[in-house]
PQR file of N, CA, C, O and H, with PARSE charges and radii, in Angstrom:
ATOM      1  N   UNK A   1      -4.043  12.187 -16.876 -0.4000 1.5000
ATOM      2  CA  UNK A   1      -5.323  11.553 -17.059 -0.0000 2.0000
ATOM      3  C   UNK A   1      -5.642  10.693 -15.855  0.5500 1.7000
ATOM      4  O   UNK A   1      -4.724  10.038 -15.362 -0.5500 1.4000
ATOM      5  N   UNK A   2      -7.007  10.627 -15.271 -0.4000 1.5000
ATOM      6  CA  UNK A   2      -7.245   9.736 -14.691 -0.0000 2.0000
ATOM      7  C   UNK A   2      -8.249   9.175 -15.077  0.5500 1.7000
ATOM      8  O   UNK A   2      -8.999   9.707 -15.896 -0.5500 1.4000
ATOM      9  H   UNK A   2      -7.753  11.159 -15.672  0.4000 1.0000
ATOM     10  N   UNK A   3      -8.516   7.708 -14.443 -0.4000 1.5000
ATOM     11  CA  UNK A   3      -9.170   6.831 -14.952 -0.0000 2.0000
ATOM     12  C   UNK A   3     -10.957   6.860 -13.721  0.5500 1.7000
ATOM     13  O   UNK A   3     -11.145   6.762 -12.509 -0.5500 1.4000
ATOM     14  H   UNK A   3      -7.906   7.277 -13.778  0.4000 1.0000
ATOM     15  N   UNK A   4     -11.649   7.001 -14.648 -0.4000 1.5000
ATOM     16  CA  UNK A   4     -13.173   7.115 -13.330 -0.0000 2.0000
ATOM     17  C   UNK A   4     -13.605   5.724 -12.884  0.5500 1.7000
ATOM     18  O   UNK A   4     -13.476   4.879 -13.770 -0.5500 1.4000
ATOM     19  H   UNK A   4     -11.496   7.080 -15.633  0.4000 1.0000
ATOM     20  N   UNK A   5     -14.096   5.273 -11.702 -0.4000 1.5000
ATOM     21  CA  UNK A   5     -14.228   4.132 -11.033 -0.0000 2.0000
ATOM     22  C   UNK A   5     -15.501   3.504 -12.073  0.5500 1.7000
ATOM     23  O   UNK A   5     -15.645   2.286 -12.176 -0.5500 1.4000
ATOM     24  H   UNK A   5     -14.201   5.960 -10.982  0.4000 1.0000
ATOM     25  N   UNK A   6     -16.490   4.580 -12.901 -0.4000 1.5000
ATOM     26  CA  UNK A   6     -17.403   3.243 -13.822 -0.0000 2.0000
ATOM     27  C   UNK A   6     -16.282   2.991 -14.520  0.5500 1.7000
ATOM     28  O   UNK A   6     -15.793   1.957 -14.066 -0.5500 1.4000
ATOM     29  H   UNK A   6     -16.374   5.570 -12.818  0.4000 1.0000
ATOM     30  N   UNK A   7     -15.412   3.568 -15.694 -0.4000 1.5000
ATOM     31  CA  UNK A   7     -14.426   3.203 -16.542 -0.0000 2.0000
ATOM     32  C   UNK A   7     -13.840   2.206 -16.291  0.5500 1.7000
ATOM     33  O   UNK A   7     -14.035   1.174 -16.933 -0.5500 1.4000
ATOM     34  H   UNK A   7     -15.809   4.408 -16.063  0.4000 1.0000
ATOM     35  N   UNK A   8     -12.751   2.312 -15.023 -0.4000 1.5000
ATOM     36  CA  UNK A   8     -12.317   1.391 -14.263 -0.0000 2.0000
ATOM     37  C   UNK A   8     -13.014  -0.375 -13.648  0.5500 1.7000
ATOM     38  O   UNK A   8     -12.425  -1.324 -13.132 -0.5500 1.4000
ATOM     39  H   UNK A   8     -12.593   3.151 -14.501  0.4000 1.0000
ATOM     40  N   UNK A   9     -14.425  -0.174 -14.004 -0.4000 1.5000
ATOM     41  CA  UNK A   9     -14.899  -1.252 -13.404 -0.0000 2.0000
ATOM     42  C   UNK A   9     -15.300  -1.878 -14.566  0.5500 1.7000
ATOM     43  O   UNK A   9     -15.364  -3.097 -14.412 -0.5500 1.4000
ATOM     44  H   UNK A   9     -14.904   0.598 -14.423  0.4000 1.0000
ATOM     45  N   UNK A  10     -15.719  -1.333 -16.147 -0.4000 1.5000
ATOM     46  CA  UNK A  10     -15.877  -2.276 -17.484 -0.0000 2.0000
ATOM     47  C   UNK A  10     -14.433  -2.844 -17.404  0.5500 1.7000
ATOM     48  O   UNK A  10     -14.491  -4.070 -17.311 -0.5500 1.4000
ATOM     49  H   UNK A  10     -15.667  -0.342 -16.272  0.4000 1.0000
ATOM     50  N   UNK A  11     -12.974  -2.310 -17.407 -0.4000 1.5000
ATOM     51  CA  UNK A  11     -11.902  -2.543 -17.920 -0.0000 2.0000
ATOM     52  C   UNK A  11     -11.372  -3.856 -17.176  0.5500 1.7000
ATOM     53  O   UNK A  11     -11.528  -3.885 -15.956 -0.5500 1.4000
ATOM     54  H   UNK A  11     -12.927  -1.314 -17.482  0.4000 1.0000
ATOM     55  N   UNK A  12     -10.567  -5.282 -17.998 -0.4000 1.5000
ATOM     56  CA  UNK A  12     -10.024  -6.003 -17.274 -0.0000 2.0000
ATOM     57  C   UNK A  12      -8.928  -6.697 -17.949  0.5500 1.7000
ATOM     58  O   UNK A  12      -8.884  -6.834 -19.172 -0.5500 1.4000
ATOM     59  H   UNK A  12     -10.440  -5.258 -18.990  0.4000 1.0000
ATOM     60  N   UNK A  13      -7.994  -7.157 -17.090 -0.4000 1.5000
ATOM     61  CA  UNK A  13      -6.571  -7.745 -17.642 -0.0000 2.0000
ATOM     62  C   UNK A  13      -7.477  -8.394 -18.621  0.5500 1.7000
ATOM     63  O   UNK A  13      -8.620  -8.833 -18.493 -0.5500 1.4000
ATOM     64  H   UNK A  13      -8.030  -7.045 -16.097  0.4000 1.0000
ATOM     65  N   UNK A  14      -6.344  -8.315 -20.035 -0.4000 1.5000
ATOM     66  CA  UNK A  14      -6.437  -9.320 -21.080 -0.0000 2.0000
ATOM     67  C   UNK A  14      -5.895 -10.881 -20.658  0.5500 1.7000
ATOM     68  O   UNK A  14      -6.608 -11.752 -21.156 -0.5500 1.4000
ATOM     69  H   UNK A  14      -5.416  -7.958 -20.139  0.4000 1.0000
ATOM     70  N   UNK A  15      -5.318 -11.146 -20.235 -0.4000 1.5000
ATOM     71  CA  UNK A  15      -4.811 -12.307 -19.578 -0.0000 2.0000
ATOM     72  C   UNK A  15      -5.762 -13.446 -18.767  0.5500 1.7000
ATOM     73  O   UNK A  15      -6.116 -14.560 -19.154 -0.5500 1.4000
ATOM     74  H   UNK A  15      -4.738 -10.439 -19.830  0.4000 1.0000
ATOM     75  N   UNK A  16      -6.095 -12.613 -17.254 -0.4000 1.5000
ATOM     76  CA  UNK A  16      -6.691 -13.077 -16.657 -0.0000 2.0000
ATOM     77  C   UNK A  16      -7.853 -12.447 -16.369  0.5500 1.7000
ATOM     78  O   UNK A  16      -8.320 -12.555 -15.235 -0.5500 1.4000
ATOM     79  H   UNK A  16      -5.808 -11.708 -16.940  0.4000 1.0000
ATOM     80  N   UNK A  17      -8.334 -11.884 -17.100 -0.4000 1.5000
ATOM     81  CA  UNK A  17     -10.109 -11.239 -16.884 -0.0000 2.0000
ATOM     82  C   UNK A  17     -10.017 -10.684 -15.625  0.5500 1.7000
ATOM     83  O   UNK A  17     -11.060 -10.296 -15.100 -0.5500 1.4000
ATOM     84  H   UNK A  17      -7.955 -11.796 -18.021  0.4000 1.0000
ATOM     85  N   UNK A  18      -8.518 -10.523 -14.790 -0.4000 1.5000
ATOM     86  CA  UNK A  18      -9.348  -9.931 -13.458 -0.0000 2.0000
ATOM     87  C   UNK A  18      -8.959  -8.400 -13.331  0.5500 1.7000
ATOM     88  O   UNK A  18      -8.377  -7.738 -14.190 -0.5500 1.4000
ATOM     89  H   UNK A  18      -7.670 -10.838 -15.217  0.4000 1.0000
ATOM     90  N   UNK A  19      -9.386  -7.979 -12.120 -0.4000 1.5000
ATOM     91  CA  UNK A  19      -9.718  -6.788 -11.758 -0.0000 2.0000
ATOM     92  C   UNK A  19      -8.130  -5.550 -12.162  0.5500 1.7000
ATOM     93  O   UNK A  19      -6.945  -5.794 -11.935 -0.5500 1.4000
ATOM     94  H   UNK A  19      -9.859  -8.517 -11.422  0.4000 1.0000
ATOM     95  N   UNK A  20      -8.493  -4.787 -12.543 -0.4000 1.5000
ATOM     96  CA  UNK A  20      -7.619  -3.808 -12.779 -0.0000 2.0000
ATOM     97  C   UNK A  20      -7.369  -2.585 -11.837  0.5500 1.7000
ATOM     98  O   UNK A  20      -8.395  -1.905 -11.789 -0.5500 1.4000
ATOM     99  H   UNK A  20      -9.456  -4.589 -12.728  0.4000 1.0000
ATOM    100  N   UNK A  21      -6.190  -1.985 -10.944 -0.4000 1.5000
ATOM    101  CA  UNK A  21      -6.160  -0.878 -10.411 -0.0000 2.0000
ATOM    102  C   UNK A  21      -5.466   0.354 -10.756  0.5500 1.7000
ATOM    103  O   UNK A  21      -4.348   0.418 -11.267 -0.5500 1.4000
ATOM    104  H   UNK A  21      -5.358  -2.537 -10.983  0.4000 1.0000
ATOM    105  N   UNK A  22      -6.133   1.211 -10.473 -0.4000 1.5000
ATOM    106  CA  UNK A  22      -5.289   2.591 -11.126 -0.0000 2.0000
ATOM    107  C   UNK A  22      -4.154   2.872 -10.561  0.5500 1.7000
ATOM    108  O   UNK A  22      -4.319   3.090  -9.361 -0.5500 1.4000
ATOM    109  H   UNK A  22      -7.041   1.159 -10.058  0.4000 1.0000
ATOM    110  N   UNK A  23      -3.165   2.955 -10.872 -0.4000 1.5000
ATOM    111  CA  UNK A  23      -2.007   3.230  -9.976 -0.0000 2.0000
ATOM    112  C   UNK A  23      -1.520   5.122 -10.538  0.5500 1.7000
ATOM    113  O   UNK A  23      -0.642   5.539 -11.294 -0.5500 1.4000
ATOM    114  H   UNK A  23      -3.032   2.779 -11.847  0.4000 1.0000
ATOM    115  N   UNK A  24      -1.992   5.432 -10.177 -0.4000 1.5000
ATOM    116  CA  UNK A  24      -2.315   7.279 -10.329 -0.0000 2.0000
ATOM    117  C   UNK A  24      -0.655   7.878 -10.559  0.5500 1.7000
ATOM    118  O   UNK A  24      -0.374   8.692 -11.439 -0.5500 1.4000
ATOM    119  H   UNK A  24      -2.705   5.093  -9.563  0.4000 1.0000
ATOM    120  N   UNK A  25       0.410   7.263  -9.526 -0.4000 1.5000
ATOM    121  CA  UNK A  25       1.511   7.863  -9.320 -0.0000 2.0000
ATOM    122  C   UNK A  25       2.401   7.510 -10.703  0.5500 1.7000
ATOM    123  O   UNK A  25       3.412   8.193 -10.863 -0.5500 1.4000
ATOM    124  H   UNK A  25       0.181   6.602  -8.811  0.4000 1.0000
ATOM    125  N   UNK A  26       2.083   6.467 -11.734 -0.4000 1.5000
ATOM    126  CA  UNK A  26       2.781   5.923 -12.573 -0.0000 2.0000
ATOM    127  C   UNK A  26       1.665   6.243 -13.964  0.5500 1.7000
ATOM    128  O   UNK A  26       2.203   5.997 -15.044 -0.5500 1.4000
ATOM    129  H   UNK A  26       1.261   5.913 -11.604  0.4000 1.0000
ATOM    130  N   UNK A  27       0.600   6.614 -14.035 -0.4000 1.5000
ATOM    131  CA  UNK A  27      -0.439   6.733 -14.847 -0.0000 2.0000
ATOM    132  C   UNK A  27      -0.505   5.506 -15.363  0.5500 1.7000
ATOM    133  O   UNK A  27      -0.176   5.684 -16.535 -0.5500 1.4000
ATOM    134  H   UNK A  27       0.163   6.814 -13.158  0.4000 1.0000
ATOM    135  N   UNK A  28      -0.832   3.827 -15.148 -0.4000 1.5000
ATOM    136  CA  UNK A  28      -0.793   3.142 -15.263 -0.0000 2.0000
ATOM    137  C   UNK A  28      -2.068   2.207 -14.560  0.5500 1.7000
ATOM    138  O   UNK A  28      -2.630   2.462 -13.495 -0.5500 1.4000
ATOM    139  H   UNK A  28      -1.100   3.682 -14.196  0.4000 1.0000
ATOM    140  N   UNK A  29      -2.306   1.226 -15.342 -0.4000 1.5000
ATOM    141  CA  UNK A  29      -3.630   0.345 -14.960 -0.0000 2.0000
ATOM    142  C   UNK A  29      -2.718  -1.156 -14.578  0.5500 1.7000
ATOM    143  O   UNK A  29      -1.941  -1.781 -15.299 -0.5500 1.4000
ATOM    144  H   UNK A  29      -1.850   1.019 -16.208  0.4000 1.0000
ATOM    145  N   UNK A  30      -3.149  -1.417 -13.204 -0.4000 1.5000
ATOM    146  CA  UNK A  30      -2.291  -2.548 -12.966 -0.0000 2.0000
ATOM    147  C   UNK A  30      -2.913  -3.917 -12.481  0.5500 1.7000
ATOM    148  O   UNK A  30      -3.856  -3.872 -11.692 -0.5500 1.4000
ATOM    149  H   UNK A  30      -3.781  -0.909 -12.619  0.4000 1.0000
ATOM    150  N   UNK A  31      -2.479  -4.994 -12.870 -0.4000 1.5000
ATOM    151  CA  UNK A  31      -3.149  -6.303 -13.155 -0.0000 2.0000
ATOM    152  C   UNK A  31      -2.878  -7.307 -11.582  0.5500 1.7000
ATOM    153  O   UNK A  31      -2.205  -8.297 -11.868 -0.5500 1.4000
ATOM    154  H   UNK A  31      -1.713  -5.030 -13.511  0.4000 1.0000
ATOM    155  N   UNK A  32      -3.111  -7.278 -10.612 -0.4000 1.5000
ATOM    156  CA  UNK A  32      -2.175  -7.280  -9.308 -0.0000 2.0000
ATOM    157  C   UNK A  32      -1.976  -8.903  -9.631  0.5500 1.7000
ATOM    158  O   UNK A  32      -0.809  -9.168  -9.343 -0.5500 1.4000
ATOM    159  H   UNK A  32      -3.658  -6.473 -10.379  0.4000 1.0000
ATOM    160  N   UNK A  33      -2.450  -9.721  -9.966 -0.4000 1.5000
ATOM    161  CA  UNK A  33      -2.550 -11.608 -10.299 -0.0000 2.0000
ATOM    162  C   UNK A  33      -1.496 -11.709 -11.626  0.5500 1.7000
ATOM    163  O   UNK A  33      -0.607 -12.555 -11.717 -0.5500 1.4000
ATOM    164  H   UNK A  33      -3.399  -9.505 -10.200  0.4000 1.0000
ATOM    165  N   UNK A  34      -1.680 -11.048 -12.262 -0.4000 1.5000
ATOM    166  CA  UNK A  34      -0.114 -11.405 -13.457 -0.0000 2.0000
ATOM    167  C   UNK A  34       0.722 -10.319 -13.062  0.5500 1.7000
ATOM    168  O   UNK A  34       1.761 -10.307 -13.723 -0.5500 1.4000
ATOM    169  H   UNK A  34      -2.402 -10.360 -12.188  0.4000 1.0000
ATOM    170  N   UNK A  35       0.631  -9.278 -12.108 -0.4000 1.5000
ATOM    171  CA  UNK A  35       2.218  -8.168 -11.940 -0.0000 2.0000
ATOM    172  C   UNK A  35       2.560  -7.838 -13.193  0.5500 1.7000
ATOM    173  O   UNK A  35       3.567  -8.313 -13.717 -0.5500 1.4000
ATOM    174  H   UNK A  35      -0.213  -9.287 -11.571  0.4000 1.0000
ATOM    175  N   UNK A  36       1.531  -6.745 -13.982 -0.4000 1.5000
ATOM    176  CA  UNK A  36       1.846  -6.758 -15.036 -0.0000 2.0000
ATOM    177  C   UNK A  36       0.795  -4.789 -14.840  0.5500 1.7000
ATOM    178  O   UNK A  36      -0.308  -4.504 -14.373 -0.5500 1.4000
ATOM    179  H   UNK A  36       0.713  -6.359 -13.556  0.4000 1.0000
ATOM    180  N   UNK A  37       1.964  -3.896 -15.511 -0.4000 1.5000
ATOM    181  CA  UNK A  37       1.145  -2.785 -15.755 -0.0000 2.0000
ATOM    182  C   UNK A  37       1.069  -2.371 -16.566  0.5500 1.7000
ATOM    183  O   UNK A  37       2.113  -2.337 -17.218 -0.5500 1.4000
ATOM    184  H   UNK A  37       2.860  -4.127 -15.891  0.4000 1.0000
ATOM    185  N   UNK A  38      -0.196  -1.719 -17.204 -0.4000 1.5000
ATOM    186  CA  UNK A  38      -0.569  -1.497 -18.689 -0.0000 2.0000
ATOM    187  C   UNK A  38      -0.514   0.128 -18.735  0.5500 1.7000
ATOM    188  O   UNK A  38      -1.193   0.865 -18.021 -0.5500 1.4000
ATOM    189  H   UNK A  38      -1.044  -1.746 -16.674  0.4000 1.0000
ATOM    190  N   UNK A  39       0.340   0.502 -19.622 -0.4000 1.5000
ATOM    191  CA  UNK A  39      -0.004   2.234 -19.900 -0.0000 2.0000
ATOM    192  C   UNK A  39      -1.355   2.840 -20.345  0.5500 1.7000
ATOM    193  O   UNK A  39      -2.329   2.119 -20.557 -0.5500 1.4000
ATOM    194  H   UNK A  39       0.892  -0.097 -20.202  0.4000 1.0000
ATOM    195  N   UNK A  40      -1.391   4.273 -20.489 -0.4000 1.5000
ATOM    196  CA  UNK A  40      -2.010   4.843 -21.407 -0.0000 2.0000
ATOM    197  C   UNK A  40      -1.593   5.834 -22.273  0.5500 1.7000
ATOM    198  O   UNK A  40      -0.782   6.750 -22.141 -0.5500 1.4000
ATOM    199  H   UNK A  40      -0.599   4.859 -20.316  0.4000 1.0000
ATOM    200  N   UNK A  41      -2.168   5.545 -23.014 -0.4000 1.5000
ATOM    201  CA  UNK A  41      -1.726   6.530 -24.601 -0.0000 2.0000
ATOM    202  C   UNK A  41      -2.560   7.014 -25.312  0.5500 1.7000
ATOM    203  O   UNK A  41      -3.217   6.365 -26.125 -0.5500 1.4000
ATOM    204  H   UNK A  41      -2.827   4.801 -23.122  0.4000 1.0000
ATOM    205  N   UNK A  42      -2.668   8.311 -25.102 -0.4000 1.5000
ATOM    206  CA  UNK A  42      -3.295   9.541 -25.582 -0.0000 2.0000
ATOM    207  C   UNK A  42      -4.817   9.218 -25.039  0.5500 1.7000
ATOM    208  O   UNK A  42      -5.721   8.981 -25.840 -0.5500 1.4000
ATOM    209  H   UNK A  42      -2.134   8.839 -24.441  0.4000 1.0000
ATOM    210  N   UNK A  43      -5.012   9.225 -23.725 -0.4000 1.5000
ATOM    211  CA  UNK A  43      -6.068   8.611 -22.898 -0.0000 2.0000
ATOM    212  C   UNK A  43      -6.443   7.298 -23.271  0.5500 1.7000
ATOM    213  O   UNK A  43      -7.639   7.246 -22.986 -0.5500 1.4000
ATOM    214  H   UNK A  43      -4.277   9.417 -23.075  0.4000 1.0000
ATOM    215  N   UNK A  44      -6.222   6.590 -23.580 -0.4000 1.5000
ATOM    216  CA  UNK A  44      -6.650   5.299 -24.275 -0.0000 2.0000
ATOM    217  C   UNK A  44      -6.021   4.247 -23.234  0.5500 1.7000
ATOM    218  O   UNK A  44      -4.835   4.512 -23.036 -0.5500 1.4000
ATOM    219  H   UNK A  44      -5.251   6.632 -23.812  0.4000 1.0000
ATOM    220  N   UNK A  45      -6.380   3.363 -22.663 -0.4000 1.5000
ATOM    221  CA  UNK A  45      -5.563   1.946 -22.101 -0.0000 2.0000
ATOM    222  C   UNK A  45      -5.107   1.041 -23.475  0.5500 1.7000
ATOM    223  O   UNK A  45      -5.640   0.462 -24.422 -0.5500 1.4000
ATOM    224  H   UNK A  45      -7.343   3.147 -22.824  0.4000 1.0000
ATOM    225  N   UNK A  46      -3.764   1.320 -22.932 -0.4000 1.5000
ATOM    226  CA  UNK A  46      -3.253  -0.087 -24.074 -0.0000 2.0000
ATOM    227  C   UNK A  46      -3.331  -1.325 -23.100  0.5500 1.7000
ATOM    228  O   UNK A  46      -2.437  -1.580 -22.293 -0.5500 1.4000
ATOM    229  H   UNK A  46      -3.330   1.791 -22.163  0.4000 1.0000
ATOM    230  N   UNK A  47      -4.361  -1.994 -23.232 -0.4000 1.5000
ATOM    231  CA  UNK A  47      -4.470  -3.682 -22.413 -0.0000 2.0000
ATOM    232  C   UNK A  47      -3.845  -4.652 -23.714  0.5500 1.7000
ATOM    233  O   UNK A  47      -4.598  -5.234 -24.496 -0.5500 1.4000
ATOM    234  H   UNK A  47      -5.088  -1.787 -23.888  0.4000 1.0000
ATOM    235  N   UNK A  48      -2.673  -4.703 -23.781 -0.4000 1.5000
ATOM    236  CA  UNK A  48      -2.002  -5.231 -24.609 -0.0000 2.0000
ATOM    237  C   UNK A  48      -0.634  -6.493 -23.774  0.5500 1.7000
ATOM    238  O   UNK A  48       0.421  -5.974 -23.410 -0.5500 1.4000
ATOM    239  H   UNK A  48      -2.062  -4.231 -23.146  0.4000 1.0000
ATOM    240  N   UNK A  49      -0.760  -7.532 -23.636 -0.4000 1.5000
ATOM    241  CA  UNK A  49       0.142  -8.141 -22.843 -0.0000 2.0000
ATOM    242  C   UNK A  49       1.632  -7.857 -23.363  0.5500 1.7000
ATOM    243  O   UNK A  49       2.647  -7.663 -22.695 -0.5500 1.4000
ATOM    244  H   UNK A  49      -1.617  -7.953 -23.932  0.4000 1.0000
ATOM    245  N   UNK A  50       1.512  -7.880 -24.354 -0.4000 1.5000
ATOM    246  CA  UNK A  50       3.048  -7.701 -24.889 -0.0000 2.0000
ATOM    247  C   UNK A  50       3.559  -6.038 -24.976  0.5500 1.7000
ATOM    248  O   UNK A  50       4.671  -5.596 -25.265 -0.5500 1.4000
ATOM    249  H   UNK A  50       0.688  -8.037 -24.897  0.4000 1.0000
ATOM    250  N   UNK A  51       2.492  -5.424 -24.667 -0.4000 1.5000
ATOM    251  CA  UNK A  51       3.199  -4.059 -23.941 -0.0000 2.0000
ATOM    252  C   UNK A  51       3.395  -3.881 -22.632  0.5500 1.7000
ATOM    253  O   UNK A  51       4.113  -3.044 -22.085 -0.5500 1.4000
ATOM    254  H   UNK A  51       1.588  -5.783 -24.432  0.4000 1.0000
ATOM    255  N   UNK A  52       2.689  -4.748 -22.133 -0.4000 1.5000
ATOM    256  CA  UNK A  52       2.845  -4.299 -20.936 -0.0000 2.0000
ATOM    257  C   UNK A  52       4.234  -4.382 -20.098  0.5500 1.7000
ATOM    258  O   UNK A  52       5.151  -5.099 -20.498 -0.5500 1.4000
ATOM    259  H   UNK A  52       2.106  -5.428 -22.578  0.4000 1.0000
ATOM    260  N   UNK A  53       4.343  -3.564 -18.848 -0.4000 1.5000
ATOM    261  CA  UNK A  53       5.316  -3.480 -17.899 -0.0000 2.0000
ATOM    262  C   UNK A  53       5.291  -4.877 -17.062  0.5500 1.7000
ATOM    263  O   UNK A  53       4.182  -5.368 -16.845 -0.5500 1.4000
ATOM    264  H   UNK A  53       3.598  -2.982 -18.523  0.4000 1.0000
ATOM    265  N   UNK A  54       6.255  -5.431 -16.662 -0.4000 1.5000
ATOM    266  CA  UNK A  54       6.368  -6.269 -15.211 -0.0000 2.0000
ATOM    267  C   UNK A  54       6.573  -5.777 -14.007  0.5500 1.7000
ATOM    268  O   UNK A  54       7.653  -5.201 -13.874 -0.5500 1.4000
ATOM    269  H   UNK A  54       7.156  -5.033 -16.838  0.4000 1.0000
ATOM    270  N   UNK A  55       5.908  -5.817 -13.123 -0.4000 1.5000
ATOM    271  CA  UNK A  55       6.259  -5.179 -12.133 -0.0000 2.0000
ATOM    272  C   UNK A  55       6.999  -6.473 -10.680  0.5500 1.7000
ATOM    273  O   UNK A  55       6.590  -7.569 -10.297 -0.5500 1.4000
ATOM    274  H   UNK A  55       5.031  -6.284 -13.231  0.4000 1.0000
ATOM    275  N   UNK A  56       7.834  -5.875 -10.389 -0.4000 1.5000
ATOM    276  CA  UNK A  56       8.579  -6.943  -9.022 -0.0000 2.0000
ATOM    277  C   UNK A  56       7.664  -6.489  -8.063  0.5500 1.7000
ATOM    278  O   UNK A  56       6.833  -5.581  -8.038 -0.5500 1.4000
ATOM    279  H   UNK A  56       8.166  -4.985 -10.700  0.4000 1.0000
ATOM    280  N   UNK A  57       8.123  -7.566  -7.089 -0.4000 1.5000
ATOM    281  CA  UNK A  57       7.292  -7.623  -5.741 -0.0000 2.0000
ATOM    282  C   UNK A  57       7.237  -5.945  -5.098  0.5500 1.7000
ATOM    283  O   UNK A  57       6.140  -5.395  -5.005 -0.5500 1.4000
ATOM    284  H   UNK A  57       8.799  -8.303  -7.109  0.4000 1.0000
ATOM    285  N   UNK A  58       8.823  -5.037  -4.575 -0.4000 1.5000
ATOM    286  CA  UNK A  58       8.888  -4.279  -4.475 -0.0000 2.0000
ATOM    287  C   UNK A  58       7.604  -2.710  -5.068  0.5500 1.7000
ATOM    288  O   UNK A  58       6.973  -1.944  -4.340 -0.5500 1.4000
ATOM    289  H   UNK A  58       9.715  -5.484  -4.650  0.4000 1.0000
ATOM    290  N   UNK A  59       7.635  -2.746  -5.987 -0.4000 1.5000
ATOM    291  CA  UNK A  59       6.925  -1.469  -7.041 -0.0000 2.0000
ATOM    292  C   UNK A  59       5.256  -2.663  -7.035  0.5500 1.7000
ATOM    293  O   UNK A  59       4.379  -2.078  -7.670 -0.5500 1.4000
ATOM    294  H   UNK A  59       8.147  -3.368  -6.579  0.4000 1.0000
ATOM    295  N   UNK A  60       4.937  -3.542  -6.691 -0.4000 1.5000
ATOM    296  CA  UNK A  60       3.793  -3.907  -6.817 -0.0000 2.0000
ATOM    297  C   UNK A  60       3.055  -3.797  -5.450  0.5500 1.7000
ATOM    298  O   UNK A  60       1.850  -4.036  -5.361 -0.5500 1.4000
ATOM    299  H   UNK A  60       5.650  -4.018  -6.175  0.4000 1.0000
ATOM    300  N   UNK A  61       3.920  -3.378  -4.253 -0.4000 1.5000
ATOM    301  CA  UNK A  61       3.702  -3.330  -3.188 -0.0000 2.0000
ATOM    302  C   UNK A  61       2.961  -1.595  -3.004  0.5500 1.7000
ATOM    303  O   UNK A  61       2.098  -1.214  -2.213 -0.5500 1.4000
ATOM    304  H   UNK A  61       4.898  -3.183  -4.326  0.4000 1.0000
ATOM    305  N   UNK A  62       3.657  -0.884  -3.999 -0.4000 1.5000
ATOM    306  CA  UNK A  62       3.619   0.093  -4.041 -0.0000 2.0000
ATOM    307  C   UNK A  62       2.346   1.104  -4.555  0.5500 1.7000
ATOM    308  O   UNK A  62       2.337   2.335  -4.540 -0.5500 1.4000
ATOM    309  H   UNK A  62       4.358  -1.194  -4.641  0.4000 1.0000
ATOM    310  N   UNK A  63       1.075   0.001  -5.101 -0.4000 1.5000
ATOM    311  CA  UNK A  63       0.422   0.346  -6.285 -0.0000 2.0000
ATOM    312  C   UNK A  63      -0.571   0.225  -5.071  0.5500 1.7000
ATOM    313  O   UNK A  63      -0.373  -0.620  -4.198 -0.5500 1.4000
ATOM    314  H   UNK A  63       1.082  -0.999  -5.113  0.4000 1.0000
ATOM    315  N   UNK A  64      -1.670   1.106  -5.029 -0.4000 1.5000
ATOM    316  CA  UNK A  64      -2.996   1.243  -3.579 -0.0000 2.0000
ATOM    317  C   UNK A  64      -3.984   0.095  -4.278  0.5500 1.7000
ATOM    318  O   UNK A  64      -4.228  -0.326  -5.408 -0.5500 1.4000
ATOM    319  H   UNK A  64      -1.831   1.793  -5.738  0.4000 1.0000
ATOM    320  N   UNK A  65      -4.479  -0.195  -2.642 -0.4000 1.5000
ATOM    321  CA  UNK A  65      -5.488  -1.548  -3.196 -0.0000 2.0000
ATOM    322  C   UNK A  65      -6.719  -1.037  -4.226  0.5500 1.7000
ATOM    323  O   UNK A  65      -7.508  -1.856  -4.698 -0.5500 1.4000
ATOM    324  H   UNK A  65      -4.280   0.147  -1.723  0.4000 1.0000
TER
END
């Protein structure tokens, strides 16, 4: 699944309201200000903080601007 840039531009961290990026290689929506990546499931974004992934400096380096 990928995510389309209008889709992408309603959607935002539950946390900090900010901007979300697609990280395509992990199928994952990523929060770059909390280092935090959110899955999807069965096309759906789970923006759920307590699901979400942590990501380290390393693998956050990794995610395109």
């Amino acid at each position: 699944m990928a995510v389309d840039k209008q889709t992408l531009a309603l959607l935002a961290c539950p946390l900090c309201k900010g901007k979300l990026v697609w990280y395509a290689e992990k199928q994952e929506l990523v929060c770059r200000g909390d280092q935090l990546a959110y899955a999807i499931e069965n096309d759906i974004p789970v923006l759920m903080a307590s699901k979400a992934r942590h990501l380290d400096q390393a693998e956050l380096a990794q995610v395109p601007s």
